[in-house]
C-alpha positions as CSV (number, residue, x, y, z in Angstrom):
1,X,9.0,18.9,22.9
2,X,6.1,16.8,21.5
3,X,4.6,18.2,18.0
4,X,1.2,18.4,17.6
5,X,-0.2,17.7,13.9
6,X,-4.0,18.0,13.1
7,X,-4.4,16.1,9.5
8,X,-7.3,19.1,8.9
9,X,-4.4,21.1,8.3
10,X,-3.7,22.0,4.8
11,X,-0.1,22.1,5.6
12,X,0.1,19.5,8.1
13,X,2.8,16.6,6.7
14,X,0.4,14.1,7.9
15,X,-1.4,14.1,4.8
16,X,1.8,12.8,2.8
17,X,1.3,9.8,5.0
18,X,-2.9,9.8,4.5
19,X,-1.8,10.3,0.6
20,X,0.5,7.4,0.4
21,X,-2.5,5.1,1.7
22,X,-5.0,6.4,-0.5
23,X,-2.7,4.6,-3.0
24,X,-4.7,1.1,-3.9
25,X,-1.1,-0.2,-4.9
26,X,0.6,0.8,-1.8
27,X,-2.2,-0.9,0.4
28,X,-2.0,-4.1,-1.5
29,X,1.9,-4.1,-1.5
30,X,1.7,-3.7,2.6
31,X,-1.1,-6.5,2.7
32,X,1.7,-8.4,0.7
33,X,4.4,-8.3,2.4
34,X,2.8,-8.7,5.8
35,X,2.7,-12.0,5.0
36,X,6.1,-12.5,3.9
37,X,9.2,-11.3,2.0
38,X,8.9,-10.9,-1.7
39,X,11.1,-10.4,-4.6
40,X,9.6,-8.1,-7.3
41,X,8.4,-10.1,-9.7
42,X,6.6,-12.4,-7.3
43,X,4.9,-9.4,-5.9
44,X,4.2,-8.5,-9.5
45,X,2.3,-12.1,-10.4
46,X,0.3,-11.7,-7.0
47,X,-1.2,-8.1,-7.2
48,X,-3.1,-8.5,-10.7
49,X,-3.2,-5.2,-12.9
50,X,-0.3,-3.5,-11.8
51,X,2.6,-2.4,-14.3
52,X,6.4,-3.0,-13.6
53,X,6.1,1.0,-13.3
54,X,3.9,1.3,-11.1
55,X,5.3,-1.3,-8.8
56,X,8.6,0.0,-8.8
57,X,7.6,3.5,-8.3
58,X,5.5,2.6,-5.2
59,X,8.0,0.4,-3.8
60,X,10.8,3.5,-3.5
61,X,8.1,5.6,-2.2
62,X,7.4,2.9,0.2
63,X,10.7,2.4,0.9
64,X,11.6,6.0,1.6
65,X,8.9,6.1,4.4
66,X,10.4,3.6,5.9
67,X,7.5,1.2,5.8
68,X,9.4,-1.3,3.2
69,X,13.0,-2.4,3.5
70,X,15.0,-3.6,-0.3
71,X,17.6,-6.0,0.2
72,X,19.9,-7.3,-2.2
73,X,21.6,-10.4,-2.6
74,X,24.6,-10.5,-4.3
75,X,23.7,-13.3,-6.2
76,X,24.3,-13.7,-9.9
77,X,21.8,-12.0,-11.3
78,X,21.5,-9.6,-8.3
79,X,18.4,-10.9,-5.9
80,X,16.6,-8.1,-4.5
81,X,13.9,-9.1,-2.1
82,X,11.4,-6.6,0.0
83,X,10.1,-7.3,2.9
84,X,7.6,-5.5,5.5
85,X,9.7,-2.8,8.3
86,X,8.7,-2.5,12.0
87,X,6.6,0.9,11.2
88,X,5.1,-0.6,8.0
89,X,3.7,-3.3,9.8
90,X,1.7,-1.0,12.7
91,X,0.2,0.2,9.4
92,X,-0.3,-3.3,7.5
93,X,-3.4,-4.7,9.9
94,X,-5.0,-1.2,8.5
95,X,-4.0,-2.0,5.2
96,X,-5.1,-5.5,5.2
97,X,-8.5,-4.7,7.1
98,X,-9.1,-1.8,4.4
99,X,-8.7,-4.5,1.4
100,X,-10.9,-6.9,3.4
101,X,-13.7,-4.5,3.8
102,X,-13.4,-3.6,0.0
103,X,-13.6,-7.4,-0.7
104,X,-16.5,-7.5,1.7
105,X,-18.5,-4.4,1.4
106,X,-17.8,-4.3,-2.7
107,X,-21.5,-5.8,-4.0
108,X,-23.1,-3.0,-1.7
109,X,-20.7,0.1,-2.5
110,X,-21.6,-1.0,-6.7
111,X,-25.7,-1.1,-5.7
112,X,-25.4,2.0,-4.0
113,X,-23.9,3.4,-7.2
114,X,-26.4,2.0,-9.6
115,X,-29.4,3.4,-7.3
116,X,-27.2,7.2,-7.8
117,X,-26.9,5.9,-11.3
118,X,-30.6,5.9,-11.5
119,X,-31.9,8.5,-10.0
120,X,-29.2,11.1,-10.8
């Protein structure tokens, strides 16, 4: 038996998913790591702004969904490297198209807010 989900539903477990991508740090993680594996810190340099917190916090939510996979290396220190999963990268052209659109569209979206600005 096939479930049906309709995201319009307040209790439909879609919107976990839809709520994990309206995360700005979960998008640029995916965008990432499509392009290749990455160990924390290196992931930490490349996405400006956000905190060791943050990162970590997204990354085990990530993770837990199955879109991210954490590997360690029994190295000495311990290497941990993440790198994109099967399902994350269905989801990583989205994620990567979504940041190129805000990269694209950004100049317009902060107009249209200084014309609101303006007139509100």
């Amino acid at each position: 038996m096939v479930k049906e989900y309709d995201v319009y539903m307040q209790a439909c477990p879609t919107r976990l998913v839809l709520d994990r991508l309206a995360d700005k740090w979960a998008v640029l993680i995916l965008a990432r790591l499509d392009e290749s594996p990455m160990r924390f810190n290196r992931l930490k340099r490349e996405i400006e702004g956000v905190s060791q917190k943050a990162l970590s916090q997204v990354l085990k939510k990530l993770e837990r969904d199955g879109l991210v996979r954490r590997e360690v290396f029994a190295t000495v220190p311990v290497t941990v490297e993440y790198s994109i999963t099967p399902l994350g990268r269905t989801l990583s052209t989205t994620a990567t198209a979504l940041a190129r659109w805000a990269e694209e569209n950004v100049e317009a979206v902060l107009a249209a807010q200084q014309q609101y600005d303006r007139s509100a």
